[in-house]
C-alpha positions, 0 to 999 in steps of 0.5 A, spaced: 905 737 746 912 735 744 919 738 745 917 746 748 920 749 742 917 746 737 910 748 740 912 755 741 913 755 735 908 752 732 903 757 737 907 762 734 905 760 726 897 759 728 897 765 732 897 773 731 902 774 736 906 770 742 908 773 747 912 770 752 914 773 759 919 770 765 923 770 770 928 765 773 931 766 781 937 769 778 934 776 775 931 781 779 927 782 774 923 779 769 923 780 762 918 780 756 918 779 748 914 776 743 914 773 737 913 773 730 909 768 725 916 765 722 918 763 729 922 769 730 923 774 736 921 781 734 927 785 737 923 791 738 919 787 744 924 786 749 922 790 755 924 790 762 918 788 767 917 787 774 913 779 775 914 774 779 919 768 778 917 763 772 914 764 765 908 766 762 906 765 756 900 768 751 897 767 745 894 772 741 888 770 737 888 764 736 888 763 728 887 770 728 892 768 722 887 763 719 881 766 719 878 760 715 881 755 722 878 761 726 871 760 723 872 752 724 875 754 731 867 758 733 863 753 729 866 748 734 868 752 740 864 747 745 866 741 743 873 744 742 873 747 750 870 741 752 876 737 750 881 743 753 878 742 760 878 734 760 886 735 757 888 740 763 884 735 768 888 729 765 894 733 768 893 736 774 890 730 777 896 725 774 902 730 775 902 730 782 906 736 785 905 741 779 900 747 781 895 749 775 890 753 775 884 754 769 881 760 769 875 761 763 874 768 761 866 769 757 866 776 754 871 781 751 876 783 757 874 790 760 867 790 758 862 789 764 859 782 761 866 779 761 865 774 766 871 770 770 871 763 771 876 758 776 874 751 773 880 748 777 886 749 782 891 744 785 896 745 789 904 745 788 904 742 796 898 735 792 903 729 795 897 724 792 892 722 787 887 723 793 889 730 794 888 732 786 883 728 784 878 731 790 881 738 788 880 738 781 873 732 780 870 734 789 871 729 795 864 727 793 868 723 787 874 721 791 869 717 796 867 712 790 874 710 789 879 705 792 887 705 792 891 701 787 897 697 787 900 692 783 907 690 782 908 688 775 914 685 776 912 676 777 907 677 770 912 680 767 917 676 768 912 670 767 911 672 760 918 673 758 919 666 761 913 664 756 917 667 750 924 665 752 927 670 756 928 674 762 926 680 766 933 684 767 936 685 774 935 693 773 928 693 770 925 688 777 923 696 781 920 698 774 914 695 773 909 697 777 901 700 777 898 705 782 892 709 783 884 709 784 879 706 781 872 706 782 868 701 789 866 695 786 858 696 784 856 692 790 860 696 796 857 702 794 850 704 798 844 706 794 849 702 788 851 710 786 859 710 783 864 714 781 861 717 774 865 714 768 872 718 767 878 714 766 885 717 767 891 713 765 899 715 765 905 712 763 912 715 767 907 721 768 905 723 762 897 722 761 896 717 755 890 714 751 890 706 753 883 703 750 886 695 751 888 697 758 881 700 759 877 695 756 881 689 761 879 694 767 871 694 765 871 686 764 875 685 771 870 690 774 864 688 770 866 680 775 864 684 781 858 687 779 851 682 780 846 686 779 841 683 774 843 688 768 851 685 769 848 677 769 846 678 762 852 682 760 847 687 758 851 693 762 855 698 759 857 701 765 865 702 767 870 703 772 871 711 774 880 710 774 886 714 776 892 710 774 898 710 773 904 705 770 910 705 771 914 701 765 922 701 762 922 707 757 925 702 753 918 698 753 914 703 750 913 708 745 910 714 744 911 717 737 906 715 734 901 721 733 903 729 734 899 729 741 903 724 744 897 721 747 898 714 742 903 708 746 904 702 743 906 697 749 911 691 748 908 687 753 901 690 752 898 682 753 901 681 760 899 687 762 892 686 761 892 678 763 895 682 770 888 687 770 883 681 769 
């Protein structure tokens, strides 16, 4: 999402209005403004209102001030939804310990056809990948995963020797994967694994890894003996919740405005490590 305020107030610029309501542990009560399309706040918003600690906020209409990027939004509003709720998925099973709630609303709020939907709720109190990914994908996808660790550091440290340098003494506890990916075909009863969804993060922060993914899927491939896997004709792959931990200075995400592109320095050594 990029910097917050950046965000707000590009929201703000697409939006008929944004409002935003909050309160910190300080105030005895909260309060509520909104903001107009040039980013400002409007001043006659301000109100007093009795909420609970933490910030809310709002878009009204979304394109509303871009009717032509509202009617492209309708034209596409299944595939637009889909990739919401994936996004949302991504970060509340990778971020453990944070809460969030998707609700979806069909119909005008206030109508009797309106209907409301949970679509997924974690706990603040989440201390795993375990406890997040049976909230928001079900146990029934938990129990066809395994836990996942390794230590980076020995293949690292050997690619930097091959490239004449070396690891430095503060990076040795930095350089590590953990998580969950799915049984290998052949421990699995009935041959029935975890569908096909692939979590990655990088320092927290979910992220789009396709080199990382495919050195998954070959690996994973090796443990399937099935006939379709012996002739190389088979286009499954792992289910996988991973999470990298890395150098900051060994990455960079500034490559798109989504933040969901890295460039790795090390990318080949992490992929000769998976497979």
């Amino acid at each position: 999402l990029g910097f917050r305020g950046e965000a707000l107030f590009c929201l703000a610029n697409v939006s008929t209005n944004l409002v935003v309501a909050t309160r910190t542990e300080k105030d005895e009560i909260g309060q509520r403004f909104e903001f107009r399309r040039d980013g400002y706040m409007d001043p006659k918003s301000v109100l007093d209102v009795a909420r609970k600690i933490g910030t809310t906020v709002a878009v009204v209409k979304l394109f509303g001030a871009l009717p032509v990027r509202r009617v492209d939004l309708k034209k596409r509003i299944k595939t637009q939804r889909a990739k919401l709720i994936r996004m949302v998925q991504s970060y509340s099973i990778l971020c453990v310990g944070v809460r969030f709630n998707l609700i979806d609303i069909t119909g005008q709020v206030g109508l009797p056809n309106c209907k409301t939907e949970t679509k997924m709720c974690t706990s603040e109190k989440s201390e795993s990948f375990k406890q997040t990914v049976s909230s928001v994908l079900g146990p029934k996808f938990l129990s066809g995963l395994c836990e996942v660790k390794i230590d980076l550091t020995q293949i690292i440290a050997k690619a930097r020797k091959e490239k004449g340098t070396s690891l430095e003494e503060w990076e040795k506890t930095l350089w590590r994967a953990e998580g969950l990916i799915s049984k290998a075909p052949d421990t699995v009863v009935g041959g029935k694994v975890a569908r096909e969804l692939q979590f990655l993060s990088l320092n927290g922060r979910p992220v789009e890894m396709p080199k990382i993914s495919r050195a998954l899927a070959d690996a994973w491939k090796g443990f399937d003996t099935s006939a379709s896997a012996s002739k190389g004709t088979t286009k499954r792959r792992p289910a996988c919740v991973l999470s990298f931990t890395l150098p900051n200075s060994m990455y960079d995400v500034n490559l798109a405005p989504d933040k969901r592109e890295v460039l790795l320095t090390e990318e080949d050594a992490l992929c000769s490590a998976i497979y």
